[in-house]
FIVOSE-60636 format. One line per 2 residues: number of its first residue (from 1); for each residue x, y, z of C-alpha. Coordinates in nm, 2 decimals. Last residue first. Layout:
residues N
NUM = X,Y,Z | ...
END
This chain:
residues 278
278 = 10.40,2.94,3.39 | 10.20,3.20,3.28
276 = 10.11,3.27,2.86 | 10.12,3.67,2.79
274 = 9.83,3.91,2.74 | 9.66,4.15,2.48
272 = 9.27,4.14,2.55 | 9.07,4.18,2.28
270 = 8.75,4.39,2.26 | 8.77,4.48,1.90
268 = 8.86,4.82,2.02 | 9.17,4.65,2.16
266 = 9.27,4.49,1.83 | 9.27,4.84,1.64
264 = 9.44,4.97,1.94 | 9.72,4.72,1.87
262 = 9.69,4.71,1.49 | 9.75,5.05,1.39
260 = 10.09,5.14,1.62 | 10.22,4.76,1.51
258 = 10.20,4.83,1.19 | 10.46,5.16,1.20
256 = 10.65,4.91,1.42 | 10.65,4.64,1.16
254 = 10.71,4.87,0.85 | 11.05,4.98,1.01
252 = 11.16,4.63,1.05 | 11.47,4.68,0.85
250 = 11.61,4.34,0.86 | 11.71,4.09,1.15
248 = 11.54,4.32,1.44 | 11.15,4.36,1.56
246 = 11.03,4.11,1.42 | 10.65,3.96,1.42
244 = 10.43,3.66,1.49 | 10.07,3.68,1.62
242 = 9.97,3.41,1.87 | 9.58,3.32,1.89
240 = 9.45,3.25,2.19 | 9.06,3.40,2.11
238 = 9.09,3.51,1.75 | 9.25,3.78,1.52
236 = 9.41,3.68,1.23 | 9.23,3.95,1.02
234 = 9.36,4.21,1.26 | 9.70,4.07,1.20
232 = 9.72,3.99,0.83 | 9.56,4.34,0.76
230 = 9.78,4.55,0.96 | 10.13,4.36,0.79
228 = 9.96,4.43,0.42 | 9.87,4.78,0.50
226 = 10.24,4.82,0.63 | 10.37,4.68,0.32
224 = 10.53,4.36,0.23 | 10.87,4.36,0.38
222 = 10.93,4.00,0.35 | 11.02,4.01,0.77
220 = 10.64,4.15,0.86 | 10.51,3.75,0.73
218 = 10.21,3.85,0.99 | 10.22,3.52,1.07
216 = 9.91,3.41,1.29 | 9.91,3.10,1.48
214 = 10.26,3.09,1.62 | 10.50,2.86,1.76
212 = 10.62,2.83,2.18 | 10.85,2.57,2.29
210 = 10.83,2.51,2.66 | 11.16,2.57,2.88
208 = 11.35,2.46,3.16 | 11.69,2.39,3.01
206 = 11.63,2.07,3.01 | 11.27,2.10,2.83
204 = 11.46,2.27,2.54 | 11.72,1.99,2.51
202 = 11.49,1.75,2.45 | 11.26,1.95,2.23
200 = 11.55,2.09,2.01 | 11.65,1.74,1.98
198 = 11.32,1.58,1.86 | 11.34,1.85,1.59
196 = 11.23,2.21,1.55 | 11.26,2.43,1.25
194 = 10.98,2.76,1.29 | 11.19,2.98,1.13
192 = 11.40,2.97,1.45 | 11.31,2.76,1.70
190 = 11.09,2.95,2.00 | 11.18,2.93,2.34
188 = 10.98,2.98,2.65 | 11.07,2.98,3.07
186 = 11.41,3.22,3.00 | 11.63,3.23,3.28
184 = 11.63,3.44,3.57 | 11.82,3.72,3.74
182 = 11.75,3.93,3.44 | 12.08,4.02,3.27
180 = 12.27,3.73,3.41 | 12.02,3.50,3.33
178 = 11.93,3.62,2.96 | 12.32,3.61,2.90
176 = 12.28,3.26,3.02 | 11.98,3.14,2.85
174 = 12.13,3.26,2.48 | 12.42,3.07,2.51
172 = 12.20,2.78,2.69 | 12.01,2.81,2.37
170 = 12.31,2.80,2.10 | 12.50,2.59,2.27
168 = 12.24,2.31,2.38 | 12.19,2.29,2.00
166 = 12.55,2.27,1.89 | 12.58,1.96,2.17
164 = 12.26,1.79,1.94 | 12.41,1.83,1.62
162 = 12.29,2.10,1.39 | 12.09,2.09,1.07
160 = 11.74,2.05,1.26 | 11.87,2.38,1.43
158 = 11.83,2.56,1.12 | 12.12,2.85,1.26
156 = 11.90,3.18,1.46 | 12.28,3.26,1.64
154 = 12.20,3.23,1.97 | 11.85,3.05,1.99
152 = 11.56,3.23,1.96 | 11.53,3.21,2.40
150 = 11.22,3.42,2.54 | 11.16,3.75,2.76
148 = 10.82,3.81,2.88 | 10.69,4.15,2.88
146 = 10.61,4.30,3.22 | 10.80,4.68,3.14
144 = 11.05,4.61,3.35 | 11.16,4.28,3.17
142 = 11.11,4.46,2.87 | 11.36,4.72,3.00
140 = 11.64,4.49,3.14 | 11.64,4.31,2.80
138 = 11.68,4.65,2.64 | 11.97,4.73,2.85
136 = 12.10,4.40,2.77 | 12.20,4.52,2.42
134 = 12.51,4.37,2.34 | 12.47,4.01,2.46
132 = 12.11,4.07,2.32 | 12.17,4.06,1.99
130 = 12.44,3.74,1.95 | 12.19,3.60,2.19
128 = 11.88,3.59,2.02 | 11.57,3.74,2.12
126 = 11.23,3.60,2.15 | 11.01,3.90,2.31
124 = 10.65,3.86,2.41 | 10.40,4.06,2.51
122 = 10.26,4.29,2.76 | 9.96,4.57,2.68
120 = 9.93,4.92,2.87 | 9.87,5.09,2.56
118 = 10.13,5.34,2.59 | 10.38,5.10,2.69
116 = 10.30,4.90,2.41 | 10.39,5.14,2.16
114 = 10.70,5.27,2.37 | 10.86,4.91,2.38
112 = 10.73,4.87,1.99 | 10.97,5.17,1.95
110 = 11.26,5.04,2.20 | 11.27,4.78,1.97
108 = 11.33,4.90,1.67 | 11.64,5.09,1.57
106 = 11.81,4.97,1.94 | 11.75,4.57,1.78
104 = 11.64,4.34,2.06 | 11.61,4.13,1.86
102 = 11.51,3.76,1.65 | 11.17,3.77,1.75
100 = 10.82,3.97,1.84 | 10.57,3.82,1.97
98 = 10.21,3.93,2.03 | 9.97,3.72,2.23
96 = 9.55,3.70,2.19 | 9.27,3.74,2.48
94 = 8.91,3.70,2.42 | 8.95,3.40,2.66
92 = 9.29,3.26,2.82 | 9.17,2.91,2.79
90 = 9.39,2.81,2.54 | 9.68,2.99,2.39
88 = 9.82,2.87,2.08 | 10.08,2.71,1.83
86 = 10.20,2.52,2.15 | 10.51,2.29,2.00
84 = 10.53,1.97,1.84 | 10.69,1.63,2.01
82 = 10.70,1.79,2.36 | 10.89,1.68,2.66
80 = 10.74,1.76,2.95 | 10.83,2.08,3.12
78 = 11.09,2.01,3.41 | 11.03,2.05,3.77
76 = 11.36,2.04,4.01 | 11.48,1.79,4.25
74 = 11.81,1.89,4.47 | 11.68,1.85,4.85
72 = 11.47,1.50,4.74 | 11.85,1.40,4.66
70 = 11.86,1.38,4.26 | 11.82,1.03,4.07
68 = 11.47,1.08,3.96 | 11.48,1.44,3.91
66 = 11.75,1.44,3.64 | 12.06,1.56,3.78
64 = 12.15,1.94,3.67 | 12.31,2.13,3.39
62 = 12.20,2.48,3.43 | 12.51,2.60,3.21
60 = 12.75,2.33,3.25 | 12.90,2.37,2.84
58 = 12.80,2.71,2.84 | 13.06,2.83,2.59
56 = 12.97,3.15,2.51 | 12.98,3.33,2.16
54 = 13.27,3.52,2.10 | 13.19,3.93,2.14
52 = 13.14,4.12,1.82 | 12.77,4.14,1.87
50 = 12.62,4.15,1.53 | 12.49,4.51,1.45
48 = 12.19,4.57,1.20 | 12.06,4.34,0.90
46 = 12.03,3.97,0.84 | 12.08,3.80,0.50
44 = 11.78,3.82,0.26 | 11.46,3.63,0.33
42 = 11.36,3.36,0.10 | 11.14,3.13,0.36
40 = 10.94,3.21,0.69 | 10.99,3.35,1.01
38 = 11.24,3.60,0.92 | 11.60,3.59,0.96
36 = 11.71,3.37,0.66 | 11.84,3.01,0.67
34 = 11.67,2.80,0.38 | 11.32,2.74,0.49
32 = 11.20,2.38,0.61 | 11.00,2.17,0.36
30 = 11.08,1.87,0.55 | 11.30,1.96,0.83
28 = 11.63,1.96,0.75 | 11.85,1.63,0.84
26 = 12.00,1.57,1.17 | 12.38,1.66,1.19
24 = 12.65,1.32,1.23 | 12.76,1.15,1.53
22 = 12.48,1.12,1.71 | 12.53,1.11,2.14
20 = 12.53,1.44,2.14 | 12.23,1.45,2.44
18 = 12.30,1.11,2.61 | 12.70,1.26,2.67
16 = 12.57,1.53,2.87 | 12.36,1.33,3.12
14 = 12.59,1.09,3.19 | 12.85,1.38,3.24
12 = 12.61,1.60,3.48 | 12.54,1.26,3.65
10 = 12.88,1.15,3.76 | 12.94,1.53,3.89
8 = 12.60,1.52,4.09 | 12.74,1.13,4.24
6 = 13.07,1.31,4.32 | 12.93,1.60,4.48
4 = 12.71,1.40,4.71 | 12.96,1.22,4.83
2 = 13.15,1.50,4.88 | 12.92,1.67,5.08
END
């Protein structure tokens, strides 16, 4: 037992200094967005309650040996590492995917919780961690509810911008409250406005998870109407598509009143709404 502690110790620290070995933070992303909440660019500072509470430290959070040097009893599977993430779903048929990022707000969420409740339709929630610390309730509910719950990082920075140790903190932050909440951590993660790096990637697969874009942004987070947010989904409609929307980081009022058209406009259509399986 020792033994085998020791060598698990030496690899936890071999393992950790590889991922921040750069000194310096990575450059932006060409043509990334300046940091806003919304999926896109120009977005005003973030609305609603920031949790109060200091963000975690999970400096061992799910930090384990690499499979090749672990006891057979030890190995775990890992998602490859991508170079660009799954924009979206193939082979699922006439099926599509909502998201919905940057909550769980208590203004909004619990509204597209009741929309897709009554329409018997699962999707997908990337929350951050400085919302869902404080709202875990919400977590427990989508997770009741058969939506899958997804890492937006902690504090939704421009990860490109960050060095690789500030990455691991802000998604194993945002892992771990996900864990306690849920009993398990989150298989999916999504870089805020859409800024990944080689980094991200890395780092994401370590922690278990496979990045997940968009096809279809409904651009909900620039306010634009609730026409406008209708339109850009039902018009975006295919076989695997991913739809991208808020439910927190602004008023997102317009996206749950376009959410309550959409959805059974989309199911008349004869699409299926679903989530990806791991």
């Amino acid at each position: 037992m020792l033994r085998l502690a020791a060598a698990l110790g030496a690899t936890v620290t071999v393992g950790a200094l590889a991922v921040d070995r750069l000194s310096g933070p990575e450059p932006a992303a060409p043509g990334a967005a300046p940091p806003s909440r919304g999926g896109g660019s120009g977005a005003g500072p973030a609305a609603g309650p920031q949790a109060q509470a200091a963000r975690l430290r999970p400096s061992s959070y799910r930090l384990q040996p690499m499979t090749a040097y672990a006891p057979p009893a030890f190995r775990r599977a890992v998602p490859p590492v991508r170079q660009r993430p799954f924009l979206s779903m193939s082979g699922v048929g006439r099926s599509m995917v909502l998201t919905f990022d940057d909550g769980p707000d208590p203004r909004y969420t619990p509204a597209i919780l009741e929309t897709l409740r009554r329409h018997d339709c699962r999707a997908m929630f990337f929350v951050c961690g400085e919302m869902a610390v404080d709202n875990q309730d919400l977590l427990r509910e989508m997770a009741a509810d058969g939506h899958v719950v997804g890492n937006h990082s902690w504090s939704h920075p421009l990860i490109p911008k960050l060095r690789p140790s500030r990455i691991r903190d802000e998604l194993g932050s945002t892992s771990e409250v996900v864990e306690r909440a849920l009993g398990a951590a989150p298989l999916w993660y999504r870089a805020p406005y859409g800024a990944w790096n080689r980094h991200s990637f890395e780092i994401g697969a370590e922690l278990g998870m496979e990045p997940l874009a968009w096809t279809v942004d409904t651009l909900d987070w620039t306010e634009p109407g609730t026409d406008t947010i209708v339109r850009r989904a039902v018009d975006g409609a295919a076989p695997g598509a991913v739809v991208l929307s808020h439910d927190a980081g602004g008023n997102r009022s317009q996206s749950v009143a376009a959410l309550r058209r959409y959805l059974p406009e989309l199911l008349d259509a004869g699409y299926q709404i679903t989530v990806p399986r791991r």
